[in-house]
N, C-alpha and C positions, 0 to 999 in steps of 0.2 A: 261580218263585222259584229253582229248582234251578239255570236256564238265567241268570238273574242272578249265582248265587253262581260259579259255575263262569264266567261273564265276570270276575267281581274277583278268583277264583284267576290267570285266566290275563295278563290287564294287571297284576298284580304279580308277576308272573313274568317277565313282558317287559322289565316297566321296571327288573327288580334288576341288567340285565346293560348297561344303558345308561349306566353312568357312565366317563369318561374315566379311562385307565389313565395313568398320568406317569410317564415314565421318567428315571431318573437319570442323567443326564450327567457321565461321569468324563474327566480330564483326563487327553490322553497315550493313551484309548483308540479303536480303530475302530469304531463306528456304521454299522449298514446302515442307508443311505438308505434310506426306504421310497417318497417321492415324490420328487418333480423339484420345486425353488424356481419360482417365476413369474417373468417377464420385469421385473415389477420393483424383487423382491427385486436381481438380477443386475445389472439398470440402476444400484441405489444401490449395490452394492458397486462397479463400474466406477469410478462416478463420485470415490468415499473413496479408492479405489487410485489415483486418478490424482492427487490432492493430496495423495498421500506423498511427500517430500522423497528424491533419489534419494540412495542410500548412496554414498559414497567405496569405489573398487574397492580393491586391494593395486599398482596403478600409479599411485594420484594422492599427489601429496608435498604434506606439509604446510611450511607455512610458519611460521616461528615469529619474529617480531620483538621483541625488546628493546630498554628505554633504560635508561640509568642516570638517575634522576631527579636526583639529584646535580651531576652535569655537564650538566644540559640546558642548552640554547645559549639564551643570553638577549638579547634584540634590544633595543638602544638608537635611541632616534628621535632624529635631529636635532633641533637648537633652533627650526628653520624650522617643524617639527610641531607641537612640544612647549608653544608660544610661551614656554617657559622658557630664561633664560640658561646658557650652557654655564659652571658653574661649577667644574666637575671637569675642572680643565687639568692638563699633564703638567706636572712639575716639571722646569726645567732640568737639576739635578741629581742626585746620587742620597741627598746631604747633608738636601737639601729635602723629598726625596722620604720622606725616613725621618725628620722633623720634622713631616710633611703626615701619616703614618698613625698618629705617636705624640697628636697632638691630637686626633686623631676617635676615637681609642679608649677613651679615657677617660669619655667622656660616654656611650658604648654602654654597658660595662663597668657602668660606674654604675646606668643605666637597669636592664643587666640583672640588677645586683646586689638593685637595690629591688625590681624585680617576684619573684626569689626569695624574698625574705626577707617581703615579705608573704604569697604565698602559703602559706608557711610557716606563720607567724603564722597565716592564718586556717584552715589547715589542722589545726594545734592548739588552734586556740579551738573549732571545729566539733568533736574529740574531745573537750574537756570545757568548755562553755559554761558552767558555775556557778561557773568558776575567776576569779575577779576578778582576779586575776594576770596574766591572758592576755588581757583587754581593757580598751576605757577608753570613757567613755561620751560622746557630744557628743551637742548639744543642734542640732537644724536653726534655722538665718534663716530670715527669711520669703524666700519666691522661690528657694530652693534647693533640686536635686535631691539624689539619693544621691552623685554623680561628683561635685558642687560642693562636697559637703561633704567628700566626698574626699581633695579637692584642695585645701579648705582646710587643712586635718589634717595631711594627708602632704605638701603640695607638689605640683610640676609631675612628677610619674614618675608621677603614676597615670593619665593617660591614654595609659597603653598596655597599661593592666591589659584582660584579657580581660573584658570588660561581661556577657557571661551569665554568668561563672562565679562572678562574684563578686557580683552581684546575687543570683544562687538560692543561694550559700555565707551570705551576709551573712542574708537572710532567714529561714537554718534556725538562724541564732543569733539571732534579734529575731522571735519571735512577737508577734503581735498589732500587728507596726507596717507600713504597705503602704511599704515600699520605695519601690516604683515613684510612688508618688505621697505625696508626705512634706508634712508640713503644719507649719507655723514653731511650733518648741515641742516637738515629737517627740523623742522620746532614740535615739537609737541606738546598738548597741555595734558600734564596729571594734575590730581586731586593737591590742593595744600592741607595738611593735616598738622 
């Protein structure tokens, strides 16, 4: 019995000095190596160093290119391409010539007047949608979408209205009605302008 107890003094005495000690690793400090890595701890680092990207020394120049998006050069295709007629001929004169830009401006101007002033419009109807002041209510046809009733409403300027913006602007002032798929008999509120 003696020679038993004095075996379980002595394996608990062996075994209390057998647990791994773990050392704290501070950054920035030196570490005595105790062993040497193995051939293929060394191997995988080899291999990670060599798919490092080599650094730029203080002799390589950098390049730096710019455009001005503004002026960028715009390429026109002949009609032979294009199979559209060349309808943008030079005017003889300079009389014509300034007859020729005051007609086309007008209808730009216009277009881009409409599309401000709705955005507008629905930009303040989206601050306060229970203002009946700020809109007006139309009733969809059958077979028509949101754009068609649009266009019945406002005329030919609104297909150049921006179609996401003004589907998800139109929508957060018309709950409960699906926009996107509108059915003959639906109300909707547009901007009044």
């Amino acid at each position: 019995m003696k020679f038993l107890l004095l075996l379980c003094t002595f394996l608990l005495l062996a075994c209390e000095n057998d647990h791994p000690t773990i050392k704290i690793i501070e950054v920035n400090k030196r570490m005595v190596l105790e062993e040497w890595p193995d051939s293929n701890y060394i191997a995988s680092l080899d291999s990670i160093l060599a798919l490092e990207p080599v650094k730029k020394g203080k002799d390589s120049v950098d390049v730096n290119l710019t455009m001005n998006a503004f002026k960028a050069p715009v390429f026109k295709l002949p009609p032979t391409v294009t199979g559209k007629k060349n309808v943008a001929q030079k005017p003889k004169n300079e009389k014509s010539a300034a007859k020729h830009t005051q007609d086309a401006s007008p209808a730009k101007h216009s277009n881009e007047n409409f599309i401000a002033k709705f955005t507008n419009a629905l930009s303040a109807l989206q601050s306060d949608p229970s203002n009946k002041s700020l809109y007006k209510t139309v009733t969809v046809n059958d077979g028509e979408d949101l754009f068609k009733l649009l266009r019945r409403t406002y005329g030919a300027g609104t297909q150049n209205l921006p179609r996401f913006y003004v589907l998800s602007a139109l929508q957060s002032v018309n709950p409960g009605v699906a926009l996107e798929h509108l059915n003959a008999g639906d109300k909707v509120r547009v901007p009044r302008m």
